[in-house]
C-alpha positions in Angstrom: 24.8 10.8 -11.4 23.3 10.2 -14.3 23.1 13.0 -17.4 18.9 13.6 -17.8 17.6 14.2 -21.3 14.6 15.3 -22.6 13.7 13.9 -26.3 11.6 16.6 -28.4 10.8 14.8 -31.7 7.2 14.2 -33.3 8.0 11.1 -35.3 7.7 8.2 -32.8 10.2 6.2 -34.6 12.7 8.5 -34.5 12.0 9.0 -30.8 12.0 5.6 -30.1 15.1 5.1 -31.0 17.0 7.9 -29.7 15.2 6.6 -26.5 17.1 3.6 -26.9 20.3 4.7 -28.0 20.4 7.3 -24.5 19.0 4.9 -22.4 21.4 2.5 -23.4 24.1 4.5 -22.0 25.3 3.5 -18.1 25.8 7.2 -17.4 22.3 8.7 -19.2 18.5 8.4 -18.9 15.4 10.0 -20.4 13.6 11.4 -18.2 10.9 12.4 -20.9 9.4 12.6 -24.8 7.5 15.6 -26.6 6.1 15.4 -29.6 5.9 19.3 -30.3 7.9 22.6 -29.3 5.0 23.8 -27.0 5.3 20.4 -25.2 8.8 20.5 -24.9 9.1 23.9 -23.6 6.7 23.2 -20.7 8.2 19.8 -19.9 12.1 20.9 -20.2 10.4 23.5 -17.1 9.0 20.9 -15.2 11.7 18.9 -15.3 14.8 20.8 -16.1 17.0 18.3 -18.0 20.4 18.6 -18.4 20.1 17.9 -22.5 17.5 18.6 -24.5 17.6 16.5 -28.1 15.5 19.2 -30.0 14.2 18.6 -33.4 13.9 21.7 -35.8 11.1 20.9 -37.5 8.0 20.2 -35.2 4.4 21.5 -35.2 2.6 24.5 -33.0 6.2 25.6 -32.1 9.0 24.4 -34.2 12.4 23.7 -32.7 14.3 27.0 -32.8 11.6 28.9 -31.1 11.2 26.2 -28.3 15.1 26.5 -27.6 14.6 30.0 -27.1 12.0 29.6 -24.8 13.7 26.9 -23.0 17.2 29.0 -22.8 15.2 31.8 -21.5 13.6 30.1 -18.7 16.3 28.0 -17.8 19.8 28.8 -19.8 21.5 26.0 -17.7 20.3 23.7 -20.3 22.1 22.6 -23.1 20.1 22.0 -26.3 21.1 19.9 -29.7 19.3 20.5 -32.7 18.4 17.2 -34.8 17.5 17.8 -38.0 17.6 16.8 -41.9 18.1 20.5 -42.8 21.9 21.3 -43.1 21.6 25.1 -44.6 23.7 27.1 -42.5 21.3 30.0 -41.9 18.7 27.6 -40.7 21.7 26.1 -38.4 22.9 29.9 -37.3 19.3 30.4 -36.2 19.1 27.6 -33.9 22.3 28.3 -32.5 21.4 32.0 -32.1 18.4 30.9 -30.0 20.7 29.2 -27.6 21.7 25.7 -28.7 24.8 24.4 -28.0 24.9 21.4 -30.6 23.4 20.5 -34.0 23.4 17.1 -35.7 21.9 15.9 -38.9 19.3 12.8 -38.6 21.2 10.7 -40.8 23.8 10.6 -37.9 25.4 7.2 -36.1 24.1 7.1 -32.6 27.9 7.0 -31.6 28.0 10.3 -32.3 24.5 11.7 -30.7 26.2 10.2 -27.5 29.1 12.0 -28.4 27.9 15.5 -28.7 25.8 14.8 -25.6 28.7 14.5 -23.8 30.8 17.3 -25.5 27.9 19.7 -24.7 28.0 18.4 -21.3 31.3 19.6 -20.7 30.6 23.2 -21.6 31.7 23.0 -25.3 30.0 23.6 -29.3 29.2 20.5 -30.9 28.9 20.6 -34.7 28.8 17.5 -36.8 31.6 17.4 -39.3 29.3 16.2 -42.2 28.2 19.6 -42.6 30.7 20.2 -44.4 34.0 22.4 -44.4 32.3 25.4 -46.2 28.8 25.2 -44.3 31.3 24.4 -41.2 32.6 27.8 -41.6 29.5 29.9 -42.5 27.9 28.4 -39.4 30.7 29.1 -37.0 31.2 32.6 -38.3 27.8 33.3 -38.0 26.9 32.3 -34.4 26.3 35.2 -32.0 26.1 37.5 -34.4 22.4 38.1 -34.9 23.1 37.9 -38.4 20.0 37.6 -40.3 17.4 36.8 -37.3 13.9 35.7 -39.2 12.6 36.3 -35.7 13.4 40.0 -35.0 10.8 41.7 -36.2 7.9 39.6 -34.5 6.9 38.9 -30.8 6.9 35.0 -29.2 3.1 34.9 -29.9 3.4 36.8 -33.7 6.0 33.7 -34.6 3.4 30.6 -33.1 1.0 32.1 -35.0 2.8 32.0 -38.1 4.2 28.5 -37.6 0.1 27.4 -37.3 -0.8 29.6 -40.4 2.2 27.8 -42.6 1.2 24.8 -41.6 -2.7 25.4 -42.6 -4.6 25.8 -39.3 -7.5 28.2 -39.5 -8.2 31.2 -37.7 -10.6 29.0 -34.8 -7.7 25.7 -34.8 -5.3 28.3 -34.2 -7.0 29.8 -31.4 -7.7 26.8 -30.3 -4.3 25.4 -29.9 -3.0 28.5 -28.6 -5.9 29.3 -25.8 -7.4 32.8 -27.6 -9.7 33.8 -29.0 -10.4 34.0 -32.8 -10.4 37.6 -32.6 -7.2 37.8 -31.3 -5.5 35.9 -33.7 -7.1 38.2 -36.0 -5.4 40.9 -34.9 -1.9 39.0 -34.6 -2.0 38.1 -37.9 -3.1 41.7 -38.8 0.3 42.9 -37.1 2.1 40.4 -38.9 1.4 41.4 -42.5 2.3 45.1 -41.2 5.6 43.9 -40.1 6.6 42.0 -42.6 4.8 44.0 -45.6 3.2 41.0 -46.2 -0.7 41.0 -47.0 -1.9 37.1 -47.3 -0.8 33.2 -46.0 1.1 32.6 -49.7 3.5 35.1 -49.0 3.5 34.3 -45.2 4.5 30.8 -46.0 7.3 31.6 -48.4 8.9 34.3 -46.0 8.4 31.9 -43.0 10.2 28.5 -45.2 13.2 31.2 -46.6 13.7 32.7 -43.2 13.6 29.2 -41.3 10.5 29.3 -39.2 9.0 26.8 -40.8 10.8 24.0 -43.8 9.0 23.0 -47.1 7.9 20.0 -45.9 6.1 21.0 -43.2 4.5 24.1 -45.2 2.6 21.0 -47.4 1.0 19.5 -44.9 -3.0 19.5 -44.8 
C-alpha cells in the first residue's frame, strides 16, 4: 500500500516539485496540496495522511502551529518540517509541536524521500547539514519544553498574532478567522497583557525572535 502524503507549502513551485519528486516514488502518492497552515490542518483531518511535508513558514497559521493542531487531532501522523530556517530554537519548536523530521529547502529530493521513509518507520529524521553543533542543540532540546514562544498564549491568541505580523487589520483578520472585529480586539488586548507588550512593533519582534513568525514574512504588505 502505498505511503499518502499531504504537501503544506504556499509557493507553488516548490509544491510542484515535491509533488513530483513523491509521486515519482512506486511506493508514495499525494493525496493533497495546502497552501496555508489553516488549510492544512483541516485537510490532514479530512484525509488523514500518513506524512505530512509541512513548511514552517506559511500565512494565517504558520507551520509549527499547524503541526500542533494536526498531532492533536490525529498524533498517528508523522510531520516533516521544510524550511530555509536552520536556527535550532526555531527547529526545537517544531519538533516540540510534534514533528518527527526537519529538512532544509535546499535539500536533494533523495533525501526528502529518505526521511519520508525513516519517519515512516517510527524514527527522528534530522538532516545532517544542520550542522554538528546545531545537531546537538536541537537534539538536546527536543521534549524539553525548553523555551516554548507558545506557552503563554491560547491557539486563537497565536493566529491572531501570526495575521497582525504579517500586516492584516483588525476587519482582514476577523475576516480570515470567522469573528468579529470586536473580538479580535479583545484577543489582541489579552495579548499585550501577556506578553507586556503594548503595540504591533513590538508584537512583530517578539513573534520573529520567538519563531511564530520569520523576517521575511513580517515584511510583507
Amino acid at each position: 500500500m502505498s505511503i499518502k502524503v499531504l504537501l503544506a507549502d504556499d509557493h507553488k513551485m516548490m509544491s510542484r516539485g515535491l509533488c513530483e519528486a513523491v509521486n515519482g516514488e512506486k511506493d508514495m502518492e499525494v493525496v493533497g496540496i495546502a497552501e496555508n497552515g489553516i488549510e492544512v490542518a483541516a485537510m490532514a483531518s479530512r484525509l488523514v495522511p500518513d506524512v505530512v511535508i509541512m513548511d514552517i513558514s506559511m500565512p494565517q497559521c504558520n507551520g509549527i502551529e499547524a503541526t500542533r493542531q494536526i498531532i492533536a487531532a490525529n498524533p498517528q501522523i508523522k510531520i516533516i518540517g521544510l524550511s530555509m530556517h536552520s536556527g535550532s530554537k526555531l527547529i526545537i519548536e517544531m519538533f516540540n509541536a510534534g514533528a518527527k523530521g526537519y529538512l532544509l529547502k535546499d535539500c536533494e529530493y533523495k533525501e526528502l524521500i529518505n526521511a519520508i521513509k525513516i519517519v515512516i518507520d517510527g524514527h527522528i529524521y534530522i538532516t545532517p547539514a544542520l550542522g554538528d553543533i546545531t545537531l546537538s542543540a536541537v537534539q538536546g532540546g527536543i521534549g524539553r519544553g525548553q523555551n516554548s514562544a507558545f506557552e503563554p498564549l491560547s491557539e486563537r491568541e497565536r493566529q491572531v498574532v501570526r495575521l497582525f505580523t504579517e500586516g492584516k487589520t483588525t476587519k482582514q483578520a476577523a475576516d480570515i478567522l470567522a469573528i468579529s472585529p470586536k473580538t479580535i480586539e479583545g484577543h489582541r488586548s489579552k495579548i499585550y497583557s501577556k506578553l507586556n507588550i503594548d503595540n504591533i512593533a513590538d508584537l512583530t519582534r517578539y513573534a520573529m525572535r520567538e519563531g511564530i513568525t520569520s523576517s521575511d514574512e513580517a515584511e510583507k504588505p
